[in-house]
C-alpha positions as CSV (number, residue, x, y, z in Angstrom):
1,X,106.3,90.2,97.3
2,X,103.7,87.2,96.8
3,X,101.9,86.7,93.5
4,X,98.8,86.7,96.0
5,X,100.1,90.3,97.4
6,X,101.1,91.4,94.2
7,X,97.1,90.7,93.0
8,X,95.4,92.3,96.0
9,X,97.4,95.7,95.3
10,X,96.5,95.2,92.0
11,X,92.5,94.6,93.2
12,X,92.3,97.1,95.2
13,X,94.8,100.3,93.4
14,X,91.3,99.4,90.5
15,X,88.9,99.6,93.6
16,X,90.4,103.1,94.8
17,X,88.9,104.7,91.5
18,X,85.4,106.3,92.0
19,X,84.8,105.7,88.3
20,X,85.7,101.8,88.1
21,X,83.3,101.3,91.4
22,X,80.5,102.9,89.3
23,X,81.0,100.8,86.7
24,X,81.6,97.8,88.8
25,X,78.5,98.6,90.2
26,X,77.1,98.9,86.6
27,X,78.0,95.1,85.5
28,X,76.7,93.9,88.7
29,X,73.0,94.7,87.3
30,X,73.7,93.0,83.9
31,X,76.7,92.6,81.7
32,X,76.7,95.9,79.4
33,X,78.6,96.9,75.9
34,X,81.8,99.2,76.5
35,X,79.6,102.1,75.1
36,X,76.4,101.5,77.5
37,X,79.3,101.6,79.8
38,X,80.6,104.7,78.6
39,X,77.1,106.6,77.9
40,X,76.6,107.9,81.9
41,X,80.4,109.3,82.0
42,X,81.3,112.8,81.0
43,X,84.9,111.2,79.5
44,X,86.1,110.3,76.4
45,X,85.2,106.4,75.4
46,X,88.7,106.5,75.1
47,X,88.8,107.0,79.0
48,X,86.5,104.7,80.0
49,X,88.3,101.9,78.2
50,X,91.4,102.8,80.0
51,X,89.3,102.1,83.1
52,X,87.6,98.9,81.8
53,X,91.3,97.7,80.8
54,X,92.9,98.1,84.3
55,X,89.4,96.1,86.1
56,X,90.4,93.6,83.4
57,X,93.7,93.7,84.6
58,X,92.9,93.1,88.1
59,X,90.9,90.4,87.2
60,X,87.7,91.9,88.5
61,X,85.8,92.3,85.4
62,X,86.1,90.2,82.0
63,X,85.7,91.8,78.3
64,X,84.4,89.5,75.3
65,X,84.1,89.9,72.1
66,X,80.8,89.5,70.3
67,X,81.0,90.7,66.8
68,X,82.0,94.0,66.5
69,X,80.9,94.7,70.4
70,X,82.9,94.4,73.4
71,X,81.0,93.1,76.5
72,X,81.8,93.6,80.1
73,X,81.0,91.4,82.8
74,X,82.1,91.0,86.7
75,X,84.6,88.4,87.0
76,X,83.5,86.8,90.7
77,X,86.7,85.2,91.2
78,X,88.9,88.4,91.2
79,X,86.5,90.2,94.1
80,X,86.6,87.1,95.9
81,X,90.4,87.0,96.3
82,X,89.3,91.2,97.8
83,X,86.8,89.7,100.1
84,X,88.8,86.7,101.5
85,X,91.3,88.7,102.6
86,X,89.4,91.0,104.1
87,X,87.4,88.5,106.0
88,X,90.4,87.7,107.7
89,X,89.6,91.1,109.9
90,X,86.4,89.9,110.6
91,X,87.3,88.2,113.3
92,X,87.4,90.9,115.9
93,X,84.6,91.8,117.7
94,X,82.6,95.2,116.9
95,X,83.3,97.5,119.7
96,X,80.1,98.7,120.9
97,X,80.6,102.6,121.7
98,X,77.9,103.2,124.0
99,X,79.3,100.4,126.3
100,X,82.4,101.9,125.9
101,X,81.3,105.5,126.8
102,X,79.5,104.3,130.2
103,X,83.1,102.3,130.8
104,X,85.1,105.8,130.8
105,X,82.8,107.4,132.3
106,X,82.7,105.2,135.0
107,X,86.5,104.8,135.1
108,X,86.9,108.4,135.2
109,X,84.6,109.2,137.9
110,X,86.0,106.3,139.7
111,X,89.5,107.8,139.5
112,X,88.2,111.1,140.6
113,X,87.0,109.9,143.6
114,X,89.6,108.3,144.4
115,X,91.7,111.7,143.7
116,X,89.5,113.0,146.0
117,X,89.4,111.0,149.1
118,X,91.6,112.1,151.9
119,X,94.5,109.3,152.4
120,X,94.2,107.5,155.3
């Protein structure tokens, strides 16, 4: 496995959480102190800096220390990695359904009909 595979698992295992998207969506209003972090969650702070340590980890958020506070922020670079890989699927066209419904419907009655004539 790649360093560059071995990153996206990482990436995206911290994106399967419910909790680390809220708080990734947290830091994306404004960069927060682990305990404004913590304060929504009905967890331990011990929890939430479990969750706080593996988005470090992944390298989508980073954690400084100002004093005696830690501060969170969203580290761009590690979603990017996420996004550019993902952008590789991009390239196939949407499938419209409706299109797609008249299609088989067509293609079905067509067949039918065809079922149903007489040979000749």
């Amino acid at each position: 496995m790649t360093y560059q595979e071995q990153r996206l698992d990482q990436i995206f295992s911290a994106l399967a959480d419910p909790s680390r998207r809220r708080i990734l969506a947290m830091l994306l209003e404004d960069d927060m102190a682990v305990s404004d972090v913590a304060a929504p969650f009905e967890v331990s702070l011990a929890a939430v800096s479990k969750h706080l340590a593996v988005l470090a980890a992944a390298g989508l958020i980073r954690q400084e220390r100002r004093g005696r506070i830690t501060w969170c922020q969203i580290d761009p670079d590690g979603m990017r990695q996420a996004s550019i890989w993902m952008q590789g699927f991009g390239q196939f066209d949407p499938v419209d359904l409706d299109d797609f419904e008249r299609f088989l419907t067509q293609a079905l009655a067509d067949a039918q009909q065809a079922q149903d004539e007489p040979d000749t």
